[in-house]
N, C-alpha and C positions, 0 to 999 in steps of 0.2 A: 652461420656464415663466419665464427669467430673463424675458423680454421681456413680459412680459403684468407681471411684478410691479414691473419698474422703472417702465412704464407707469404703471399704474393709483398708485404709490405716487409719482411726478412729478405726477401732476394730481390727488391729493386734498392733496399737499401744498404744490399752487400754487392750490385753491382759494379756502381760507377766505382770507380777509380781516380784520387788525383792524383797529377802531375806539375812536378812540382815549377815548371816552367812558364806551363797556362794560368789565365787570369781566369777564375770562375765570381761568380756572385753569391753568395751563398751565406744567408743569415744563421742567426745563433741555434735554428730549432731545426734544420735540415741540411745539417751536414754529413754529406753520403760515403761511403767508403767503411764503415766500419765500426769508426773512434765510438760513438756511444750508442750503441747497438740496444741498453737497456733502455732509455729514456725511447728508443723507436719502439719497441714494444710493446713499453706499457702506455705510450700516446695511442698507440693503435686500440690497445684495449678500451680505452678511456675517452679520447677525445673526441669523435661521431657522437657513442652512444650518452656520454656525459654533455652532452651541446640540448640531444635529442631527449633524456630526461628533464634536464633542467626548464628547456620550452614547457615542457610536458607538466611538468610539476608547477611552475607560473601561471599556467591557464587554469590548472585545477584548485589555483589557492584562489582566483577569481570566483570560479566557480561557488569554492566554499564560501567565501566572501557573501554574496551572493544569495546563498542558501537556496542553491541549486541543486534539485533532484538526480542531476545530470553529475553530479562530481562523486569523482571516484574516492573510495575508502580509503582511507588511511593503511590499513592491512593491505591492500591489494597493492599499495608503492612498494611498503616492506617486502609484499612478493616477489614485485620488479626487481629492486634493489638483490634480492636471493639470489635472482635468475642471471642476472648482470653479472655480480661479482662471485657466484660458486658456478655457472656456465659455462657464459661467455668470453668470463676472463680465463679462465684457464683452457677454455679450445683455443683461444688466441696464442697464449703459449705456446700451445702444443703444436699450433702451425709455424710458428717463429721458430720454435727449436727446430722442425722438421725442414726450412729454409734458410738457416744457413747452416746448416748442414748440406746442402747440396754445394759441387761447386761453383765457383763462381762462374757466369757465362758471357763467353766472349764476344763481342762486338764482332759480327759475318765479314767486315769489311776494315782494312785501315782507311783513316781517314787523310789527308793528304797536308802538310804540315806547313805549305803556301797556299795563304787565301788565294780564293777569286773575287772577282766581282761577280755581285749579284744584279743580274737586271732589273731594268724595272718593271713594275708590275702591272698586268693591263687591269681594265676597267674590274671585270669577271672577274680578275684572281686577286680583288682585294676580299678582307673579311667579309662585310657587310653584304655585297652582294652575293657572297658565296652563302652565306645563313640565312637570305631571302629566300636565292633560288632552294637550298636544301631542303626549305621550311616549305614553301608555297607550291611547290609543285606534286609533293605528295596530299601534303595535307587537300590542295582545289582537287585532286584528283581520286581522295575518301570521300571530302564534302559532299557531294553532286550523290552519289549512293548511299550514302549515310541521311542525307536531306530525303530521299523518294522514302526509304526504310522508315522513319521515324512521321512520315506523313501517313504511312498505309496504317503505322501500328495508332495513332489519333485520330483516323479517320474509323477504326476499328475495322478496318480490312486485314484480317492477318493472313498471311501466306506465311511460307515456307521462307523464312527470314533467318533461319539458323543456317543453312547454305547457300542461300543470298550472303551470309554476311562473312562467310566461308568465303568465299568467292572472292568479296573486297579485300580481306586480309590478304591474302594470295595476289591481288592485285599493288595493295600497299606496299606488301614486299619486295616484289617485281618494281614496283615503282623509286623506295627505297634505293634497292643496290643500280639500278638505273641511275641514277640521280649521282649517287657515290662513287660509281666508275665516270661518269661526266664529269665532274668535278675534279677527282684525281687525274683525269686524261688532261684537263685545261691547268691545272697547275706545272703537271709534268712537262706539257707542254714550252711553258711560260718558264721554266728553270726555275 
């Protein structure tokens, strides 16, 4: 995946554009448009999987601590560390070079240079209740099939659970983008 993230992270951060009239917020580590295109790079290379090693390597020094059967070899990090920095950092590269080398892509629409106001917002279209509903109504709606599924496979009744569970996913889905056109209909709604 270095290639897809050096990519996609080269052309979000050679799209935005400033303007030197508008007020943006923008700290010392993500400033978009261009100016330090190496430091985005090599944070992309680095900073995920260096957050994700370093966890990684904390629990295993526990482990060693410990003198647990369970902790991984010293060789086998050195191999991490191989795969990291003769792989992954260089497919990241090669997606970074390969994005911003494309052009830069334009905004589908201008945007209109007098605010409006913005209404206010109802009950539904604040966060909270939108992460409830988006959460609870799929998830109460695998529960209920996933509870019967997981009592026939304890009670040692098996059936045909592999398209039983076909079925639910198919339903999850359905239920899903249900849920995610609701929600985008009631914000769109609400302005």
């Amino acid at each position: 995946m270095g290639t897809p993230a050096g990519y996609t992270s080269a052309r979000l951060y050679k799209s935005n554009k400033f303007y030197p009239n508008e007020i943006y917020l923008v700290d010392y580590f993500t400033v978009f448009g261009g100016e330090r295109w190496k430091k985005n790079v090599l944070m992309t290379a680095v900073a995920c999987p260096g957050i994700i090693f370093g966890i990684f390597f904390i629990l295993n020094l526990v482990l060693w601590a410990n003198g647990s059967s369970a902790a991984i070899p010293f060789t086998t990090f050195l191999a991490l560390l191989a795969l990291w920095f003769c792989v992954s950092t260089p497919l990241v590269f090669i997606g970074a070079y390969l994005g911003f080398k494309r052009p830069v892509s334009e905004n589908p629409v201008r945007t209109n240079q007098i605010p409006r106001q913005v209404p206010e917002q109802t009950l539904y279209t604040k966060p909270i209740p939108g992460i409830l509903m988006g959460g609870i109504l799929p998830f109460g709606c695998i529960f209920i099939q996933l509870f019967f599924i997981l009592n026939s496979i304890w009670a040692h009744q098996y059936y045909y659970f592999f398209g039983f569970l076909l079925v639910v996913y198919i339903i999850l889905i359905i239920t899903c983008s249900e849920t995610t056109i609701l929600l985008c209909y009631f914000h769109l709604c609400a302005e």
